[in-house]
Residue frames as a rotation matrix with the C-alpha (Angstrom) as fourth column:
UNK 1
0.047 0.996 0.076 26.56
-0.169 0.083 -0.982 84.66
-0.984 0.033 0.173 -80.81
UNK 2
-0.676 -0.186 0.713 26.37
0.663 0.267 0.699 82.97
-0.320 0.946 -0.058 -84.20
UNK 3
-0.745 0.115 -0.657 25.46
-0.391 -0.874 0.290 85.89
-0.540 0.473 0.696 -86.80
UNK 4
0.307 0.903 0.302 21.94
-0.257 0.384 -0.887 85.65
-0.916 0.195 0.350 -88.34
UNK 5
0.108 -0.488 -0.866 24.37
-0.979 0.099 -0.178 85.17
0.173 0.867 -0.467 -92.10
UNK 6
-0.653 -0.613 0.445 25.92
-0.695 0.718 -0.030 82.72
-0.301 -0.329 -0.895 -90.68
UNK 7
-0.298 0.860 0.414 22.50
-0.057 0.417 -0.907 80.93
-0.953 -0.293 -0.075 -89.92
UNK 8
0.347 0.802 -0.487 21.17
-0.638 -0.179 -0.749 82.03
-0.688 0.570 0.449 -93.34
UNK 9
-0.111 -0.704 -0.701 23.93
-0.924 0.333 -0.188 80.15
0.366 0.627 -0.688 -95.41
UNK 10
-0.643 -0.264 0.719 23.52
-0.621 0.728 -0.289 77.32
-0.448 -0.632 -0.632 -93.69
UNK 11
0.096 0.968 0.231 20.04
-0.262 0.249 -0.933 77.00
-0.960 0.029 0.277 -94.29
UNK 12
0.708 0.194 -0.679 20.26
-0.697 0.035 -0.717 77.59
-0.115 0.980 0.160 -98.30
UNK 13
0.187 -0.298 -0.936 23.14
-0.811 0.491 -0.318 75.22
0.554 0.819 -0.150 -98.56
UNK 14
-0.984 -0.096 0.149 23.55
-0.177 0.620 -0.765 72.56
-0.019 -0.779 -0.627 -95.44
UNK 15
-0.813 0.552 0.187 20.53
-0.013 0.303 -0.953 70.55
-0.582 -0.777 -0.239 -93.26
UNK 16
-0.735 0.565 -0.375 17.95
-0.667 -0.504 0.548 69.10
0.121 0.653 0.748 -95.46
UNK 17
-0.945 0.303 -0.124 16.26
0.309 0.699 -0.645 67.24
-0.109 -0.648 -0.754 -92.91
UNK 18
-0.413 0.890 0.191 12.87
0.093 -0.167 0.982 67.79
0.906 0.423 -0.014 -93.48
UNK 19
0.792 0.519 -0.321 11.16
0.288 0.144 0.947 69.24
0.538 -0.842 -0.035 -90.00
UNK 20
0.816 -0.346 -0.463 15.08
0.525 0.110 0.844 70.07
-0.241 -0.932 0.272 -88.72
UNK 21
0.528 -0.587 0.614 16.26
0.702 -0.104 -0.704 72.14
0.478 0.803 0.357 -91.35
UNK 22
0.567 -0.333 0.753 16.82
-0.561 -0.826 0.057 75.28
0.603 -0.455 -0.655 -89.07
UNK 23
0.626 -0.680 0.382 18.48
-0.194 0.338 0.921 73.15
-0.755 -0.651 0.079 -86.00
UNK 24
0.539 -0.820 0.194 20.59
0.831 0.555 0.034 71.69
-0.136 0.143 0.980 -88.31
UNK 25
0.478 -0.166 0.863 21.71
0.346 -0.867 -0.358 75.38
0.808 0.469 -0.357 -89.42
UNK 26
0.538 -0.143 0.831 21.92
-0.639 -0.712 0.291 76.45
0.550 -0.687 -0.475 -86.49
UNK 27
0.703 -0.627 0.336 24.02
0.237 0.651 0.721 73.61
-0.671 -0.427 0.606 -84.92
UNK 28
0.608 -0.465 0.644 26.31
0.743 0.047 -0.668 74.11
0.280 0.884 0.374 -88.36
UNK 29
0.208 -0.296 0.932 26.87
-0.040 -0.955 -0.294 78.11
0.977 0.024 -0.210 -87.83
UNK 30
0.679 -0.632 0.374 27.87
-0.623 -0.227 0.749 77.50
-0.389 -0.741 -0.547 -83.68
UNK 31
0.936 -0.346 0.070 30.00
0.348 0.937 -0.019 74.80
-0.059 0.043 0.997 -85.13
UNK 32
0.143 -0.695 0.705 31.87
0.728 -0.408 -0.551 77.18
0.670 0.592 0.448 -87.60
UNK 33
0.666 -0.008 0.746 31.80
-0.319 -0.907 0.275 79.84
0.674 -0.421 -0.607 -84.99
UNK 34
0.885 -0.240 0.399 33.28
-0.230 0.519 0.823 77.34
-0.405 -0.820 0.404 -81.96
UNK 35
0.621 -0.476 0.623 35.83
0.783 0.342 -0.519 76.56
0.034 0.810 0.585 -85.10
UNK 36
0.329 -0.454 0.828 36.95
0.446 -0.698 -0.560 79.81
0.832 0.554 -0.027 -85.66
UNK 37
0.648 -0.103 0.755 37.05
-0.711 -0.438 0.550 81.25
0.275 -0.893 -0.357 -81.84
UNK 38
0.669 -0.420 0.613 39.67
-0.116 0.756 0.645 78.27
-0.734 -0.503 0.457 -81.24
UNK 39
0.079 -0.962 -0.261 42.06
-0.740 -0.232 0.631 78.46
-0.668 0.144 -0.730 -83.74
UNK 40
-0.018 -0.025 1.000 40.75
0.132 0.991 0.027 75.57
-0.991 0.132 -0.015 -85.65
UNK 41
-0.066 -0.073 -0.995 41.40
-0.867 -0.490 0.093 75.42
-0.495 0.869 -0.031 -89.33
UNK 42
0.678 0.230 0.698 40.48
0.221 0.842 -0.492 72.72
-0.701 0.488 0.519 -92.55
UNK 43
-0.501 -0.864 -0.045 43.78
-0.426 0.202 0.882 71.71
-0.753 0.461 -0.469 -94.34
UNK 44
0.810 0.365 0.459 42.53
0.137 0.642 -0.754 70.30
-0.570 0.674 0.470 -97.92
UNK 45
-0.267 -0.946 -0.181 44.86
-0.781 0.103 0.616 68.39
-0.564 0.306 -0.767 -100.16
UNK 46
-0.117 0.304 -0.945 44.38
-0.897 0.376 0.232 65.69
0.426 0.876 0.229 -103.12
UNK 47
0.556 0.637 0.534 42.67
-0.804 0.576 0.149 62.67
-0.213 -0.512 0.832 -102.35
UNK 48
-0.625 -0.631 -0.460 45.45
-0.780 0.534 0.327 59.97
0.039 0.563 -0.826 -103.54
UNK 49
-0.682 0.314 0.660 42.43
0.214 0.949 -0.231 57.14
-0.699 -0.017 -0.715 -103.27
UNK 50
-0.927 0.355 -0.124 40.20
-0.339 -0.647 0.683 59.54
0.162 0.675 0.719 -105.73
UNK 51
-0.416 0.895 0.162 36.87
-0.909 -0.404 -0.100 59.42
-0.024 -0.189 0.982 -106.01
UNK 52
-0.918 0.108 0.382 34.49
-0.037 0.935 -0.353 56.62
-0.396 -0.338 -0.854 -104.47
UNK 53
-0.702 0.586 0.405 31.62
0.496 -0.006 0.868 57.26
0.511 0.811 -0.287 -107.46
UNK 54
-0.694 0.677 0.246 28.24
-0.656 -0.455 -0.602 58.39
-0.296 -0.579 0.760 -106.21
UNK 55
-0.602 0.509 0.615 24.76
0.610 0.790 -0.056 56.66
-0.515 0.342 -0.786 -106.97
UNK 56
-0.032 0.666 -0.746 22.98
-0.528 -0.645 -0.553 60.04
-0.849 0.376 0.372 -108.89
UNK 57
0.020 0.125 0.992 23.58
0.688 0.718 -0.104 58.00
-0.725 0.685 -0.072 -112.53
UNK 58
0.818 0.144 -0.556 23.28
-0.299 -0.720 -0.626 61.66
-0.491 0.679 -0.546 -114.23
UNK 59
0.729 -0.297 0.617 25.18
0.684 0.285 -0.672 61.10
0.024 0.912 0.410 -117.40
UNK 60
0.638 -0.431 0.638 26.94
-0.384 -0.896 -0.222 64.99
0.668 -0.103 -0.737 -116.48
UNK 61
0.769 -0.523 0.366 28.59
-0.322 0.178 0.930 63.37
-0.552 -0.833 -0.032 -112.86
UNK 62
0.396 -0.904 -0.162 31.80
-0.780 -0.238 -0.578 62.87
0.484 0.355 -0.800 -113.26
UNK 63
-0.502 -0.541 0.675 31.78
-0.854 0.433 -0.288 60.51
-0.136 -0.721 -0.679 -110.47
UNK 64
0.418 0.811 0.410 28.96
-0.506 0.583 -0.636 58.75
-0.755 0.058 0.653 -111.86
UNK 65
0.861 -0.430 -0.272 30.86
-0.106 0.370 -0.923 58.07
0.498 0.823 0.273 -115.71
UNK 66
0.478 -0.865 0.155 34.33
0.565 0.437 0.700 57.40
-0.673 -0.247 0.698 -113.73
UNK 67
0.797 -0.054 0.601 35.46
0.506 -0.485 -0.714 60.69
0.330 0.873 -0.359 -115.82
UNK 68
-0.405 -0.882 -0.243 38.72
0.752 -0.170 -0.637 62.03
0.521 -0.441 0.731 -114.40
UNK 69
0.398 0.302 0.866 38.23
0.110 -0.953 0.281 65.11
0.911 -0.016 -0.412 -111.60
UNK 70
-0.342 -0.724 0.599 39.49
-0.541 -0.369 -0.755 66.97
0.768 -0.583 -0.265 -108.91
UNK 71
0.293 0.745 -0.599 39.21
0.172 0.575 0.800 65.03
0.940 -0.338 0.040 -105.60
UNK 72
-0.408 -0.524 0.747 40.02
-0.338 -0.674 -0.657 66.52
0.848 -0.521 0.098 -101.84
UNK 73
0.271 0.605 -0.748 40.10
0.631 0.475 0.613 65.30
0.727 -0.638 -0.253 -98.69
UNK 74
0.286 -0.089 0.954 39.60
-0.369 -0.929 0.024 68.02
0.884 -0.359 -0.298 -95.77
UNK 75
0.030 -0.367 -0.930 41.22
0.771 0.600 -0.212 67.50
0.636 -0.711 0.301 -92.37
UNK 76
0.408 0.080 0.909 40.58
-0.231 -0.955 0.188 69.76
0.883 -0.287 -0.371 -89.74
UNK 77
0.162 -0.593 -0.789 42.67
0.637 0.673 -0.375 70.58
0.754 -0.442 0.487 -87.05
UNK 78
0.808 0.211 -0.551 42.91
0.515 -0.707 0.485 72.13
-0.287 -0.675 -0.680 -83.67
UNK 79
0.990 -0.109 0.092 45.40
-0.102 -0.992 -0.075 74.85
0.100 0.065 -0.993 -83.05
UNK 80
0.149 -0.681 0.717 48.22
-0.559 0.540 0.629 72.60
-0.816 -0.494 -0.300 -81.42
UNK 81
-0.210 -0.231 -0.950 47.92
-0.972 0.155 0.177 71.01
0.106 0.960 -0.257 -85.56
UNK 82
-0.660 0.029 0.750 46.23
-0.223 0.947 -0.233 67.74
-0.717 -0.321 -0.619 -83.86
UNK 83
-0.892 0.378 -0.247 43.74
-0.353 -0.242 0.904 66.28
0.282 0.894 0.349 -86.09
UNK 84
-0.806 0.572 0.151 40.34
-0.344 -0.245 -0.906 66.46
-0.482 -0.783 0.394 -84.99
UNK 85
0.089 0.730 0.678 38.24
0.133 0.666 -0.734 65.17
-0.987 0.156 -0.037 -87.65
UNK 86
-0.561 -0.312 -0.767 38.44
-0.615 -0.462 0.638 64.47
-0.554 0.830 0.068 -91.67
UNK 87
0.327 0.788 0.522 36.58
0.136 0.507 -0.851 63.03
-0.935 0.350 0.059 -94.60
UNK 88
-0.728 -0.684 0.046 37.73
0.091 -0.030 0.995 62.09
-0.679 0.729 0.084 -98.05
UNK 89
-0.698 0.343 0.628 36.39
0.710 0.223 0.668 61.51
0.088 0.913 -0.399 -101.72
UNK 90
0.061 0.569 -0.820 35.28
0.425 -0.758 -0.494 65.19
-0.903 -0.318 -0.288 -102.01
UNK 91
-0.247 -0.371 0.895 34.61
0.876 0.310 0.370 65.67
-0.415 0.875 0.248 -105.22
UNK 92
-0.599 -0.201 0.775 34.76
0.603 -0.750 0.271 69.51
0.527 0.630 0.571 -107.14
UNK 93
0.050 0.712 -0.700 33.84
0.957 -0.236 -0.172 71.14
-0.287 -0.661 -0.693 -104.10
UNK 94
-0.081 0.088 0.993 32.88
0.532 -0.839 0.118 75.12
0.843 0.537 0.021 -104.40
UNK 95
-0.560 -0.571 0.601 33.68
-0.052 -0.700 -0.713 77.51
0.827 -0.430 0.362 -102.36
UNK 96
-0.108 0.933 0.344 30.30
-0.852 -0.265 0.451 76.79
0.512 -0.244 0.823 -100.32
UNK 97
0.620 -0.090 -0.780 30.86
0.292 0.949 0.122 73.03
0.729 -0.303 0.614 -99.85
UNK 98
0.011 -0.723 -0.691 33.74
0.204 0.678 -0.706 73.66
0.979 -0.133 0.155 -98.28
UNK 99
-0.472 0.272 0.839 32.38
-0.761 -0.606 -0.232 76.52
0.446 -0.748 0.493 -95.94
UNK 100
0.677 0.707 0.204 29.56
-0.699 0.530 0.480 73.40
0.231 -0.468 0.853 -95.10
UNK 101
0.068 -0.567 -0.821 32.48
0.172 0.817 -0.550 70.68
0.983 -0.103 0.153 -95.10
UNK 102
-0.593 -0.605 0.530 34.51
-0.286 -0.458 -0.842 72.73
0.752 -0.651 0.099 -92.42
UNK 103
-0.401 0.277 0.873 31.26
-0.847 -0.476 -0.238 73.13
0.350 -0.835 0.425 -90.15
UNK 104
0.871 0.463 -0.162 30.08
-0.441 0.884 0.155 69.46
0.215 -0.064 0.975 -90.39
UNK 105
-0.026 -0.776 -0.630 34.00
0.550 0.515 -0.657 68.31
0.835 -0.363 0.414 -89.45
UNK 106
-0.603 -0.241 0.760 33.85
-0.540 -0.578 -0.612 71.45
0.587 -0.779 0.219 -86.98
UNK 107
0.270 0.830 0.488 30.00
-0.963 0.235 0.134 69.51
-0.004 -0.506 0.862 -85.31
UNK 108
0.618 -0.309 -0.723 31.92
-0.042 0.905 -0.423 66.16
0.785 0.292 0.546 -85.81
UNK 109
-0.330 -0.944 0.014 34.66
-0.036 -0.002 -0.999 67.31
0.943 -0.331 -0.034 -83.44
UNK 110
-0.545 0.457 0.703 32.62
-0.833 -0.389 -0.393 69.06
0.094 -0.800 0.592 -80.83
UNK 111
0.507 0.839 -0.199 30.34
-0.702 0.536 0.469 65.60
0.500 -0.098 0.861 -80.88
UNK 112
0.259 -0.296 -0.919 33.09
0.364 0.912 -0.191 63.06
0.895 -0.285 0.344 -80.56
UNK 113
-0.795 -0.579 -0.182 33.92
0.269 -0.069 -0.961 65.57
0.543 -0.813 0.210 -77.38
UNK 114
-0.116 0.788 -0.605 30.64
0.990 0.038 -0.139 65.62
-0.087 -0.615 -0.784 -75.76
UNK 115
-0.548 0.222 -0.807 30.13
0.524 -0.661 -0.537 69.12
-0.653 -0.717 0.246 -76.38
UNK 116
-0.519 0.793 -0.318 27.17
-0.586 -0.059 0.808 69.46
0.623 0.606 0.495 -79.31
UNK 117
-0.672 0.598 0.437 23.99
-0.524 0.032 -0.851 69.01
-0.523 -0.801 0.292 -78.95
């Protein structure tokens, strides 16, 4: 049973669908839960293509000025070390992103295998 934390964290930092903010959450937290109860884990390692900019324009982005920073792509893999789903040009993620990365590669996996909703 995904933990009502679980759920809350989602919410404040994942699914900002307007009208679907909870489902998404709550699709997120069984993700990370279906994740963890299986042995599945997110490998993260420097992007060697670095960062593909963004469109925010804020003068502060780093990706916006083309300012050097850290970049990480996450790969997540079953137990057996197949790879199950990944995304690059992650730029200065915090400890939070990556918690939301994980469960959005974890609802990525479980989709491309028919078994999300």
């Amino acid at each position: 049973m995904t933990s009502r934390e679980d759920f809350r964290f989602f919410c404040d930092h994942a699914g900002y669908i307007v009208g679907e903010r909870a489902l998404g959450a709550l699709r997120l937290a069984q993700a990370e839960q279906h994740a963890q109860a299986n042995g599945w884990e997110v490998e993260w390692a420097d992007d060697l293509d670095g960062c593909i900019g963004c469109d925010c324009k804020s003068e502060s982005c780093s990706c916006s000025t083309g300012e050097s920073h850290e970049v990480y792509v996450a790969v997540l893999r079953d137990e057996n070390g197949h790879v199950l789903a990944s995304v690059g040009s992650i730029c200065r993620p915090d400890r939070a992103y990556m918690r939301v990365i994980g469960a959005e590669l974890a609802l990525e996996a479980l989709s491309s295998m028919g078994m999300a909703s």
